[in-house]
C-alpha positions in Angstrom: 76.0 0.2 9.0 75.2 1.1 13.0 72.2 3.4 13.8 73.3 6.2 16.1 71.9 5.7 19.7 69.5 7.5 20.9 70.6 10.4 23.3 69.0 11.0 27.0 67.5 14.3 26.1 65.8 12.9 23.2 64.5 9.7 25.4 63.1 12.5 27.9 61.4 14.8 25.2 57.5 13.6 25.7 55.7 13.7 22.4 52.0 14.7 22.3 49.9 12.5 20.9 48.3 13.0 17.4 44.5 12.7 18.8 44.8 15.4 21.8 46.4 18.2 19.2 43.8 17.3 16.8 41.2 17.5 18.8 42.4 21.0 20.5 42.5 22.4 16.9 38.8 21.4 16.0 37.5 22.5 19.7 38.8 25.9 18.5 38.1 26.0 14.9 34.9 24.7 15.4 32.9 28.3 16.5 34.7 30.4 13.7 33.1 27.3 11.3 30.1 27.6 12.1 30.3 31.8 12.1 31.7 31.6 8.7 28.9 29.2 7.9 25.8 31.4 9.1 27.2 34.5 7.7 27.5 32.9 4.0 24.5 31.4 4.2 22.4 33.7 6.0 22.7 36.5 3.1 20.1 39.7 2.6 18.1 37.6 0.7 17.3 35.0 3.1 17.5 37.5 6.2 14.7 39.6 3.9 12.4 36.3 3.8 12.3 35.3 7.7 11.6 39.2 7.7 8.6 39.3 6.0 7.6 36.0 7.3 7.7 37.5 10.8 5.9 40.5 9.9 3.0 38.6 8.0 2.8 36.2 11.4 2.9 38.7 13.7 0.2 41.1 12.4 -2.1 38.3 11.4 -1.8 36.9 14.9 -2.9 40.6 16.1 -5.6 40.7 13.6 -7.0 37.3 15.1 -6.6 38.7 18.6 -8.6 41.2 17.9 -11.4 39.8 15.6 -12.2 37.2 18.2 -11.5 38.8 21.5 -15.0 37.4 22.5 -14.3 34.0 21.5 -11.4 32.6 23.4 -11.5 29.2 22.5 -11.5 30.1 18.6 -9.1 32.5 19.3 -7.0 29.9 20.8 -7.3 27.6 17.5 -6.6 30.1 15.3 -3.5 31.0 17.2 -2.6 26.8 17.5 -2.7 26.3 14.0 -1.2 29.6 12.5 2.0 28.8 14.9 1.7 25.1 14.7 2.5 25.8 10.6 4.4 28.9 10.6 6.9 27.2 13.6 7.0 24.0 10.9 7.3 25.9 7.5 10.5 27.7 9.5 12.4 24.7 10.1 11.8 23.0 6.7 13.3 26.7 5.8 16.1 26.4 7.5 16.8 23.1 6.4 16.7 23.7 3.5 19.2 27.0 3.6 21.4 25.3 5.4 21.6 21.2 4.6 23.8 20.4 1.6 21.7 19.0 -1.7 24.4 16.4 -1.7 27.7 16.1 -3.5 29.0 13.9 -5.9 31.9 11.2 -3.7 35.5 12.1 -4.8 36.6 9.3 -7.3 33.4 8.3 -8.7 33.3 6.9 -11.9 30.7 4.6 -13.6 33.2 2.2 -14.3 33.5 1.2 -11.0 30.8 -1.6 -11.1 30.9 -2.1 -15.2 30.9 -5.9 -14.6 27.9 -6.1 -12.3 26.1 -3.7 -14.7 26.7 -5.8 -17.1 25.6 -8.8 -15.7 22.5 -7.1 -15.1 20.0 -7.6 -17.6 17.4 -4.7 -16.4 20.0 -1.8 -15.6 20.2 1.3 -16.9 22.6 4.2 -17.2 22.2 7.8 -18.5 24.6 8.8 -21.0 25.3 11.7 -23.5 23.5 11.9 -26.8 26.7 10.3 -28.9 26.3 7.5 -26.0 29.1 8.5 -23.9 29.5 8.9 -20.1 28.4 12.0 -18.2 31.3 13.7 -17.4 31.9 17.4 -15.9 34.3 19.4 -17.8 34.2 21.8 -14.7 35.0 19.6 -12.2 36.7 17.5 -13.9 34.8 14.2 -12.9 31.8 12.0 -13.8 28.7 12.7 -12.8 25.8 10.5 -11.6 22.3 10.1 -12.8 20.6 13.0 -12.1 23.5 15.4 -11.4 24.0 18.5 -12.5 26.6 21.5 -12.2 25.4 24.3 -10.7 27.3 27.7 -11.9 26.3 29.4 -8.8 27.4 27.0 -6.0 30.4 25.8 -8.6 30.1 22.2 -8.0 28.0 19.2 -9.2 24.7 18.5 -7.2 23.0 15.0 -6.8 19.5 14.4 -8.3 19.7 18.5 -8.8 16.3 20.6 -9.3 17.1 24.1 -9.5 18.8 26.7 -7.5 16.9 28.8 -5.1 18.6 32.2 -4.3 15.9 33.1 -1.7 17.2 30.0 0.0 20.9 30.5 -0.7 21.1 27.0 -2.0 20.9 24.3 -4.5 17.8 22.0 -4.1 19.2 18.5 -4.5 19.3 14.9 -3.2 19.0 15.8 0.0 16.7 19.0 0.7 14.1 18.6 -2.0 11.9 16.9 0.7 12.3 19.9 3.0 11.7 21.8 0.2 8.4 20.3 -0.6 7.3 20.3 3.2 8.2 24.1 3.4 6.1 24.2 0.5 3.1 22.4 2.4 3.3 24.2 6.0 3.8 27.8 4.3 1.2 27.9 1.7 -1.5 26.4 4.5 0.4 29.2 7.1 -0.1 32.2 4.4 -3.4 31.3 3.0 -4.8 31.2 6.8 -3.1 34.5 7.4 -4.3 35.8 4.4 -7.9 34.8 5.2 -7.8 36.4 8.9 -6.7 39.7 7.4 -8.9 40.2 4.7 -11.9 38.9 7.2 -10.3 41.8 9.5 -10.3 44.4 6.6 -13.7 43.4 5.7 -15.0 43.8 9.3 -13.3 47.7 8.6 -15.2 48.6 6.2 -18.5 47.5 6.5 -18.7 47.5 10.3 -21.9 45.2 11.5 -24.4 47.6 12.9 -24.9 47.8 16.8 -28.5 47.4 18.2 -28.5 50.7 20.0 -27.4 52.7 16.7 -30.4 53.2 15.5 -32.3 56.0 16.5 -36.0 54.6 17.2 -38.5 54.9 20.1 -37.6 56.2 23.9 -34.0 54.0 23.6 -32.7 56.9 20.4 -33.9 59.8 22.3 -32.4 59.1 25.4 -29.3 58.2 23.6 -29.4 61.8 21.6 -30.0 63.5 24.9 -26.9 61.9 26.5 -24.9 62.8 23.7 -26.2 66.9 24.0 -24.9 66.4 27.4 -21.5 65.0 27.1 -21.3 67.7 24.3 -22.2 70.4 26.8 -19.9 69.1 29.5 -16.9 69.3 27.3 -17.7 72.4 26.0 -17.9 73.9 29.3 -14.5 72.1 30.4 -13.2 73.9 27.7 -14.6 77.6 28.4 -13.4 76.9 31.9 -9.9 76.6 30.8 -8.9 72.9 31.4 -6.1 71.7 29.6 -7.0 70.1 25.9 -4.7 67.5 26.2 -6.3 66.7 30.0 -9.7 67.0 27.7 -8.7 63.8 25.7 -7.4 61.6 27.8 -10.9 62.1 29.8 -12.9 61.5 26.5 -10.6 58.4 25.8 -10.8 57.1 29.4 -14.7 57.6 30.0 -15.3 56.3 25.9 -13.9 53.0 24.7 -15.1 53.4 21.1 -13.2 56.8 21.0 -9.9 54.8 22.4 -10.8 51.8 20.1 -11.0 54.6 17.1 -7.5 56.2 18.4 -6.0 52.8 17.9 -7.4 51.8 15.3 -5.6 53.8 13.1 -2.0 52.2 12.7 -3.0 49.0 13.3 -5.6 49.4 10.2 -2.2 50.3 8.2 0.0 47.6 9.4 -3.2 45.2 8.3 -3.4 46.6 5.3 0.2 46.3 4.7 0.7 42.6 5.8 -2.5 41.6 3.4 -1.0 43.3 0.6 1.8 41.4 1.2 0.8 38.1 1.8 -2.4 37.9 -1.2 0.7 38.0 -3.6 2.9 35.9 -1.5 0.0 33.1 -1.2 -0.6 33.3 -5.2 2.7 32.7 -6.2 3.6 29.6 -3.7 0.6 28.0 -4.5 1.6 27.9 -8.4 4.7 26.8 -6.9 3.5 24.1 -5.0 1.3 23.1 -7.8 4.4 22.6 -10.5 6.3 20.8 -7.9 3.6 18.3 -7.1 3.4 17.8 -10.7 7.3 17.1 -10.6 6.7 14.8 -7.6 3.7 12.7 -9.3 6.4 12.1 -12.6 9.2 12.0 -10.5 11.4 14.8 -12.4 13.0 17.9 -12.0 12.9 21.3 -13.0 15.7 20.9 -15.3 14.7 16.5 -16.3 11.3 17.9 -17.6 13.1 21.5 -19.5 15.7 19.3 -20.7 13.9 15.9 -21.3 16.7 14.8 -23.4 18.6 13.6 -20.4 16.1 11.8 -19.2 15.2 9.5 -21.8 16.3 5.9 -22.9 17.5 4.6 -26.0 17.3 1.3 -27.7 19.8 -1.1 -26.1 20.7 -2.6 -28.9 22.2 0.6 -29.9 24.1 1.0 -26.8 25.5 -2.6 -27.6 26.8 -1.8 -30.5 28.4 1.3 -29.0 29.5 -0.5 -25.9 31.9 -3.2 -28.8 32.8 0.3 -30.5 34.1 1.3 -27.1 32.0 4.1 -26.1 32.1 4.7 -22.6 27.9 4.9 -22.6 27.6 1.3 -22.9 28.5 0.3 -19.8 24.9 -0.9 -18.2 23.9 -2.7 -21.1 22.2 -6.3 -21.3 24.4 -9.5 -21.3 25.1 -10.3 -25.0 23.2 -13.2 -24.8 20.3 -12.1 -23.3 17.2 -12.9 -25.8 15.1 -10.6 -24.0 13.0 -8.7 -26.7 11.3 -6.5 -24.5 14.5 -5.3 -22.4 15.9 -4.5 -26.0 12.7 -2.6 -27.7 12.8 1.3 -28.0 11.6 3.2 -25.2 10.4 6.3 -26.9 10.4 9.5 -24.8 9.3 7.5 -21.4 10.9 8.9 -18.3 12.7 6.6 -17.4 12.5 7.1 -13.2 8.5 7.2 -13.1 7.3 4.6 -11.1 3.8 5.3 -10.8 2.3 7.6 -8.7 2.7 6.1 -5.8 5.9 4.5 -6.5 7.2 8.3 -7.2 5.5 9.3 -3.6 7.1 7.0 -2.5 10.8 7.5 -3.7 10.6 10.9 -2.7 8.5 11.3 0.3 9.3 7.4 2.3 8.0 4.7 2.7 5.3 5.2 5.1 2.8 7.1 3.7 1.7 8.3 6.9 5.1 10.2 7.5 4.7 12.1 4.0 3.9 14.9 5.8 6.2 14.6 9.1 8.5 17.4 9.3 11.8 15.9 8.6 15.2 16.2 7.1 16.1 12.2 6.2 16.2 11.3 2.9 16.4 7.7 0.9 19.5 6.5 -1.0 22.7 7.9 -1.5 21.7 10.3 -4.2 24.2 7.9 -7.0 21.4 5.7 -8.5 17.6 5.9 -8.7 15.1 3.1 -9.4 13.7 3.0 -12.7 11.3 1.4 -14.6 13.2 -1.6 -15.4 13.4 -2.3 -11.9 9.7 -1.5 -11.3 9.2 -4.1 -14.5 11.1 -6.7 -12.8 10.0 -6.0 -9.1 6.4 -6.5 -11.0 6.7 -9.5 -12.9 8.2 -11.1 -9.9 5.4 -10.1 -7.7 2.7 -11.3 -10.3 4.7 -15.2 -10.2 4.9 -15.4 -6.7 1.2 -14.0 -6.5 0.4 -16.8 -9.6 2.3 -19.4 -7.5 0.8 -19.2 -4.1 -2.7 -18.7 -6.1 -1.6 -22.5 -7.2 -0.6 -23.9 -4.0 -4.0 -22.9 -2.2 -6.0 -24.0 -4.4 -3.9 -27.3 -4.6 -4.1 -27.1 -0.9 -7.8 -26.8 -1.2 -8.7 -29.6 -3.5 -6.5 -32.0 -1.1 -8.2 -30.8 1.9 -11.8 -31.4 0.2 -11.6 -34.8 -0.9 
């Protein structure tokens, strides 16, 4: 059969290419994107925080202003480190409103690597209680170690902790460090605003007392006698018919503790108000930070260490027996002919993902223990498998024969180089 030729008008019709249209459709969907991203995420609850965050910032800044007015290069230091922390604690905020805790990849299954995990004689999987995958009836796929569905955000959630509603988010795989940090910066930001407002409220109350206030020798007379006259002199401005309000701004003018006193009135309240706020605040984040430094030391979660069950291994040999039944949950199993007692003796209750504590530092801060505490989004790993203690087992015993071996070699080395 003959194909049809090709007509002249169709020969001249120029065809876009695919590239130029795409790329005109995600120059102009990219704005309404990102609109439709900052108004889900930024919600009342999150808009209320940076609120009273502000507010706490702002007056405590004030407060230092005006407790060391004298002192400028104090005042300067208070002012470096209050921003320096407040300016950090906001970004780790942000990042982690708006970063995603990480999502499962579509089409993950365990049984993608079922022969390697078998081959491996130190792997391990989590599984159900009858020994079965993880799988998510909700959305209808497998989950990973350490994932979780969330019923608020409606998805599965890598290495999930909880779900913050006063970030708008899950805290996962990928934010849980900015979590933490936000933790660090804030509490240090609110328990130094916390301490320049009550020192401020203190100073209220029990003023210091001046030199010249007390009324003793020819200084307290003279000082009585200039009062009488200032009282005199206003009293006759007044009889003379001068204008009160003319009256006041003199006195304020011509006093600077009677304009200190004027304004010292609604700036005593907003104190007052931002310490009342921010005692509380400081409590609470500081438990916070406690529990999650806890979790950070044992390398859990919220939910691993409420819902240990998931988190705990069981005897191999059972999962071998399961794994010839054909129970998905067997899948990471020893080879069959491994005769490795220890790899097949019961585990108890251990968590299975603690490393030590500063193996777990380092899984969940980095590797460089001098950048725990750089502000930073970047996390390790893909979120989809974890190191564990059969690893750490394995990594160690290795370690310990090569330290054995080259122990051996220098001191063969030695003996050769002495005789």
């Amino acid at each position: 059969m003959s194909t049809p030729a090709s007509t002249p008008a169709a020969e001249a019709t120029p065809v876009l290419p695919k590239s130029s249209s795409r790329g005109r459709l995600a120059f102009g969907t990219r704005p309404k994107r990102l609109a439709r991203t900052l108004t889900r995420k930024l919600n009342g609850l999150v808009m209320a925080v940076l609120a009273v965050g502000g507010f706490v910032y702002v007056v405590a800044r004030a407060a230092a202003r005006d407790r060391w007015a004298d002192d400028p290069s104090e005042l300067a230091t208070h002012e470096l480190v209050l921003a320096a922390n407040t300016a950090l604690g906001l970004a780790m905020y942000l990042c982690c409103v708006f970063r995603d805790p990480g999502k499962v990849p579509s089409g993950w299954s365990p049984f993608a690597d079922a022969e390697e995990a078998r081959a491996n004689q130190h792997s391990l999987v989590e599984c159900k209680r009858d020994g079965g995958a993880r799988f998510c009836k909700k959305c209808r796929e497998y989950k990973p170690p350490r994932t979780h569905h969330c019923s608020q955000c409606k998805r599965c959630v890598l290495r999930m902790d909880h779900h913050c509603a006063w970030v708008n988010n899950c805290i996962g795989h990928r934010n849980y460090k900015s979590f933490l940090l936000f933790l660090v910066y804030v509490v240090a930001a609110l328990i130094h605003a916390t301490g320049i407002l009550l020192l401020r409220g203190a100073e209220r109350l029990f003023p210091p007392e001046s030199p010249g206030s007390a009324l003793s020798g020819s200084g307290g007379v003279a000082g009585v006698a200039a009062e009488q006259k200032t009282v005199e002199e206003r009293s006759s401005m007044l009889l003379g018919g001068v204008d009160t309000a003319a009256v006041a701004a003199e006195r304020v003018v011509h006093d600077p503790a009677a304009a200190a006193e004027t304004s010292e009135g609604p700036s005593a309240l907003l104190e007052l108000a931002a310490a009342l706020v921010a005692a509380p605040l400081t409590v609470a984040l500081c438990l916070l930070f406690g529990w999650h430094v806890y979790l950070v030391v044992n390398n859990k979660t919220t939910i691993e260490h409420f819902e240990g069950v998931r988190s705990k291994m069981t005897r191999r040999d059972t999962l071998e027996r399961r794994g010839r039944d054909g129970v998905a949950g067997a899948l990471a199993i020893p080879r069959e002919d491994s005769t490795d007692s220890a790899a097949r003796a019961t585990l108890g209750p251990t968590h299975p993902y603690s490393l030590g504590v500063r193996g777990n530092l380092r899984e969940i801060l980095g590797r460089r223990a001098l950048c725990w505490l750089w502000p930073g989004c970047k996390v390790n790993g893909d979120g989809l498998a974890f190191a564990n203690i059969n690893d750490f087992a394995t990594w160690k015993s290795v370690k310990t024969q090569r330290e054995a071996e080259l122990a051996l070699l220098y001191g063969s080395w030695k003996t050769s180089r002495e005789k």
